[in-house]
Structures are given as C-alpha cells and as structure tokens.
C-alpha positions in Angstrom: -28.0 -27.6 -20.9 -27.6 -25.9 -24.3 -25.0 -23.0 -24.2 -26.0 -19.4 -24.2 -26.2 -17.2 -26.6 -24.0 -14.0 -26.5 -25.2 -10.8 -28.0 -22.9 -7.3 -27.5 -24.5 -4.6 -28.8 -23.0 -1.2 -29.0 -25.5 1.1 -27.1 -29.1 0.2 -25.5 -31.4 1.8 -22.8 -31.0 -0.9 -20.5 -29.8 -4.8 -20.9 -32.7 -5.6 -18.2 -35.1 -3.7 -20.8 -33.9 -5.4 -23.5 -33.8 -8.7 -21.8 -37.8 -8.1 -20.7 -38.6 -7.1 -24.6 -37.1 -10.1 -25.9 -38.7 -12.3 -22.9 -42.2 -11.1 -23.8 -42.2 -11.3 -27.6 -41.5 -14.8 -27.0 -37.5 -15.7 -26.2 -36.9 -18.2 -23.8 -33.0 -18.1 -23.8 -30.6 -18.9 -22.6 -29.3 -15.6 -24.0 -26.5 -13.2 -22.6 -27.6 -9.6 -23.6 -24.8 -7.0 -23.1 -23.7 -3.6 -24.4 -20.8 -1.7 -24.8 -22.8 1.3 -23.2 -26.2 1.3 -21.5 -28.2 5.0 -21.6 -30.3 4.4 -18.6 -28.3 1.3 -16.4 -30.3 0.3 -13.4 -29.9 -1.4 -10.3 -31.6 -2.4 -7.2 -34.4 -0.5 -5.4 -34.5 1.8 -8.8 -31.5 3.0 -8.0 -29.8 4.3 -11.2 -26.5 2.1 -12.5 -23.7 4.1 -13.6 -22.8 3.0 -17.1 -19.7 4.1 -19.1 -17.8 2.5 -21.8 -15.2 0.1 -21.1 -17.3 -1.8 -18.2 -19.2 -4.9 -18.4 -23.6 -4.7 -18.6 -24.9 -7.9 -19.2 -28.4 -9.8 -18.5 -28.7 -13.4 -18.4 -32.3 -13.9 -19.9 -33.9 -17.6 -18.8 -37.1 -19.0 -18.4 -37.3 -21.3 -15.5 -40.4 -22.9 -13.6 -39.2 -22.7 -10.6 -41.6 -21.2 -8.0 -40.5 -17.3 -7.3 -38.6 -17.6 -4.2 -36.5 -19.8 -5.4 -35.9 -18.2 -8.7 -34.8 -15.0 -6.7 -32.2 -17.1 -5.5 -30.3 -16.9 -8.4 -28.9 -13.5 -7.3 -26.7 -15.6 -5.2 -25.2 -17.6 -8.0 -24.7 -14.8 -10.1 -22.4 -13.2 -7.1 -20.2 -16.0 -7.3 -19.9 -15.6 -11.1 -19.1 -12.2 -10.8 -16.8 -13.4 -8.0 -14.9 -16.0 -10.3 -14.5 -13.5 -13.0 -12.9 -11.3 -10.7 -10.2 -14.5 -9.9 -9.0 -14.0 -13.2 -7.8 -10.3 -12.9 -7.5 -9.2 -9.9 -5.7 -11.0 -6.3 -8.4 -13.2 -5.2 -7.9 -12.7 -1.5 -9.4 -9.0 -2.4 -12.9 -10.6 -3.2 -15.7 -10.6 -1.2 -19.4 -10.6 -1.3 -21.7 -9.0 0.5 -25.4 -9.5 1.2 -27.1 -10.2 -1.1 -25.0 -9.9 -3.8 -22.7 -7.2 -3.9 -19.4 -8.3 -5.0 -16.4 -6.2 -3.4 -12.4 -5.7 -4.0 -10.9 -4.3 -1.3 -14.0 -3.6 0.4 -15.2 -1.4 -2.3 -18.1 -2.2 -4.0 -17.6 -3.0 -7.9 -20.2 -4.6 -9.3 -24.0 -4.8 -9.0 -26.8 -7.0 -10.1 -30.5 -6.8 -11.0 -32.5 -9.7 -11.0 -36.0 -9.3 -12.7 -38.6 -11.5 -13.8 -42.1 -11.9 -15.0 -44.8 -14.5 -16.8 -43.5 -15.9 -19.8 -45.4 -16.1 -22.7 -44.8 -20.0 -23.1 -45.9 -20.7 -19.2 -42.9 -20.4 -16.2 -41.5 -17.0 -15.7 -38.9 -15.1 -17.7 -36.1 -14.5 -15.5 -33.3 -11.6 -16.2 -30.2 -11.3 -14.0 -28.5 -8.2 -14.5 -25.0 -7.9 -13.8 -22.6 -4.3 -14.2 -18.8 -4.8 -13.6 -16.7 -1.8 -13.5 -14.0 -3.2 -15.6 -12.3 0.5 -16.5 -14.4 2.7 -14.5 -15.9 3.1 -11.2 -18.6 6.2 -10.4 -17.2 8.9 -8.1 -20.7 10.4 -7.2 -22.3 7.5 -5.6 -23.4 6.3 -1.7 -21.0 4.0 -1.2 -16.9 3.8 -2.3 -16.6 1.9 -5.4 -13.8 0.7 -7.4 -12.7 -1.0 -10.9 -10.6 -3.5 -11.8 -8.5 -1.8 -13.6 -7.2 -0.3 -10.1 -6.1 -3.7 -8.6 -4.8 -5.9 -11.3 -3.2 -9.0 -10.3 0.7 -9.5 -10.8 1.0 -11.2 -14.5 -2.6 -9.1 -16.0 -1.0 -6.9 -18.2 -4.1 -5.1 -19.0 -8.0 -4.4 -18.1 -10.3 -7.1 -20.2 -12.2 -5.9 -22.1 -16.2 -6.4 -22.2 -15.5 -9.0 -25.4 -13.0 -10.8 -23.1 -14.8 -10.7 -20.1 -18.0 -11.5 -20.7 -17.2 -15.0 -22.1 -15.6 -15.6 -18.5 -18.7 -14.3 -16.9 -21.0 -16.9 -19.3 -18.8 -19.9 -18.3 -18.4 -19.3 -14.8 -22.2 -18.5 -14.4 -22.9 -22.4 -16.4 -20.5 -23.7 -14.1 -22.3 -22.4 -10.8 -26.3 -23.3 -13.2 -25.0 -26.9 -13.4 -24.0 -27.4 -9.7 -27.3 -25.7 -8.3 -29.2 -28.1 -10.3 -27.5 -31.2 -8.9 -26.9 -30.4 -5.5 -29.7 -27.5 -4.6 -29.0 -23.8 -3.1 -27.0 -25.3 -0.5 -24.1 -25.6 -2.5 -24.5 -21.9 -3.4 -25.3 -20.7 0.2 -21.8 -22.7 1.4 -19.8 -21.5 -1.2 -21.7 -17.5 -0.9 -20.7 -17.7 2.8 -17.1 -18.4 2.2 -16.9 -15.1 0.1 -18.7 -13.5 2.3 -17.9 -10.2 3.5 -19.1 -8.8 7.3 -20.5 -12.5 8.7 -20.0 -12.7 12.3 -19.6 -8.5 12.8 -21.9 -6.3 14.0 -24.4 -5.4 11.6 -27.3 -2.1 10.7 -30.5 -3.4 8.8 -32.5 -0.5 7.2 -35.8 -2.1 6.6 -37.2 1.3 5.3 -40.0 1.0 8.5 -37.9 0.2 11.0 -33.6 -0.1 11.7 -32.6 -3.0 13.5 -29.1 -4.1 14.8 -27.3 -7.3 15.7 -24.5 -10.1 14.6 -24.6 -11.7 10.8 -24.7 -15.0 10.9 -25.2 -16.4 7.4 -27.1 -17.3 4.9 -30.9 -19.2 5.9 -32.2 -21.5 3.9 -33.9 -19.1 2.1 -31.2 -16.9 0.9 -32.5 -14.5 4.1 -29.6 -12.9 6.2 -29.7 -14.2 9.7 -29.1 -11.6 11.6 -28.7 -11.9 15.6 -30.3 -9.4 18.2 -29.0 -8.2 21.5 -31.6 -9.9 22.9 -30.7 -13.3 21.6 -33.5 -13.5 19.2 -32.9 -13.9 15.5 -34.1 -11.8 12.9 -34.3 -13.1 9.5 -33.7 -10.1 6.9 -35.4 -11.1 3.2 -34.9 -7.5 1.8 -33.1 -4.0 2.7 -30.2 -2.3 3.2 -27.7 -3.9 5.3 -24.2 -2.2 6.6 -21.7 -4.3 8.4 -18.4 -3.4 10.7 -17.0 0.0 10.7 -19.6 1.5 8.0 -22.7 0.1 9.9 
C-alpha cells in the first residue's frame, strides 16, 4: 500500500468538496486533503461543521471496490484514528467513541467525521472520509457539549499540535488501522471500536426521525449496526440516526 499524499491548503469551501472535485476529474488517491480553515465545514445529516483556525479538517480521498455497505464501514476505522491521535496529547483513559463515530474526551464530543462517496471515473467508487478535530477550539453554539484538546493536555504536552503536526499522526494511525482491516476483516475494527466505546451496556434513546425507540446498547453487529435491546427482549438493529446514551438519553 503506497503512502498518502498530504496536501494543507490555507483556506477551501469544504475538504469533502474538494476531495469530491478531485475524485471526479480523475484522482484515485490515496490523498489526505486538509486546510488550515474550511468556509463551509460539514458534517453528518447536513449538519454544518464548525471550522476555525487552529483545528484539524482533513479528507481521506480513496477509491476502493468494495461493495457500499462495506465501504461505509470505514467510518469506524477512522474513529479509532482519531482516537489514537488523541493518545498522543491528551490522557487516554479520557477517550471514548461513540456510535458511530463520534470520538469523545471527557464525554464531550471533539471531533466529527463525514464519510462520502460516489462512482469513480476509473470504475469502483471514490470514497472521502472527512474528519474535523478541535485541536484549539471547540464551538459554544452547538447541540451537544464539545470540547478541544487544547483543554485536557496530557502531563508532559507542552503545547496544542498543530494541524502540520497532527495531521501526519492522523495519516499514520489511519494506515495502521487500513492495513489491519485488510488482513483480518471489520472484526478487528468492531472489537477494538467496542473497547472505546462509550454508553454500551446503558440505557439508550434512538431517534430514527419516524419513530423513537428505547432499550440497552449492546455492541457493534456485523454490520457496523448498533444492537440495541428492547424492553421486550427483542433486538433492534439501528443502521442510521441519532442515538443518546445514559444520563443525556
């Protein structure tokens, strides 16, 4: 597996965008795009993605031929890049995930990710993970309490990385977790997700958008689906929503 490409550019509408221009005028990758500041950050369910200097934007821009359910599972592995990144700056006890693939510190959410795709021009599909880490910064206005890591450095960081120190840590990490997925399948990402994982065997809201439903997470299924189970013993698989666990269920 060739090493990605890294390219920081100062200011750009979106790294997703980019990453989806590049894919269909032909790029295949692998290609890190990230920029110092993004003027129109996105993030899942078209949510906006709050975007000021001093935090990490990146898209990992593939092309894979993997079938489309499987290729979504890479929002898994990119939460446990994000996650390893974190080990290097802040405690590691602090770092959680949860479902999908928000990662936490402290409970607080600080980092999102995006995954995108579409036909590539060569055959397979281009796949973009996005990825925003609030390095410096964390948003005040948004749903949920967020955080940065420059508010829980670990005893010996002097200082918060920067987005030229951090993102090469991202990069490696993320070929580290490519490599093993590729030798050993999803389950070593689904094992290693579920010891990260933040709210499993708690009581647990699903907001489905039609419907709310309520019960006990259990893991991850095959699938990458939360197994969530119901009062009345029956198991619900959830493939896509908003999920709230413990006390802010």
């Amino acid at each position: 597996m060739s090493p990605a490409e890294l390219l920081i550019l100062d200011q750009i509408d979106s790294t997703n965008a980019e990453a989806r221009r590049l894919a269909e005028a032909g790029h295949s990758g692998p290609i890190w795009v990230a920029a110092r500041s993004q003027t129109a950050g996105r993030g899942r369910r078209g949510r906006a993605w709050s975007s000021e200097t001093g935090n990490l934007a990146a898209t990992h821009l593939s092309v894979t031929h993997r079938p489309p359910a499987e290729a979504a599972q890479t929002g898994f592995m990119a939460a446990l890049a994000v996650a390893d990144l974190l080990d290097h700056y802040v405690p590691p006890p602090c770092v959680t995930i949860k479902w999908p693939n928000d990662v936490l510190v402290e409970g607080r959410k600080i980092s999102g990710i995006l995954v995108e795709s579409g036909p590539a021009p060569s055959g397979g599909l281009w796949l973009a993970v996005g990825i925003g880490v609030n390095l410096a910064h964390a948003p005040d206005d948004v749903e949920r309490p967020a955080t940065a890591v420059a508010r829980h450095l670990a005893d010996g960081v002097m200082r918060t990385p920067t987005l030229d120190e951090a993102l090469p840590v991202l990069a490696e990490a993320w070929a580290g977790w490519m490599t093993r997925r590729e030798s050993l399948g999803f389950e070593v990402i689904r094992d290693a997700w579920t010891r990260r994982a933040h709210g499993l065997s708690a009581h647990a809201v699903a907001r489905l958008g039609h419907e709310t439903v309520e019960g006990v997470a259990e893991g991850l299924a095959d699938d990458g689906a939360l197994r969530l189970r119901l009062a009345d013993g029956s198991l619900r698989l959830i493939s896509a929503g908003d999920v709230f666990f413990g006390e802010n269920a």
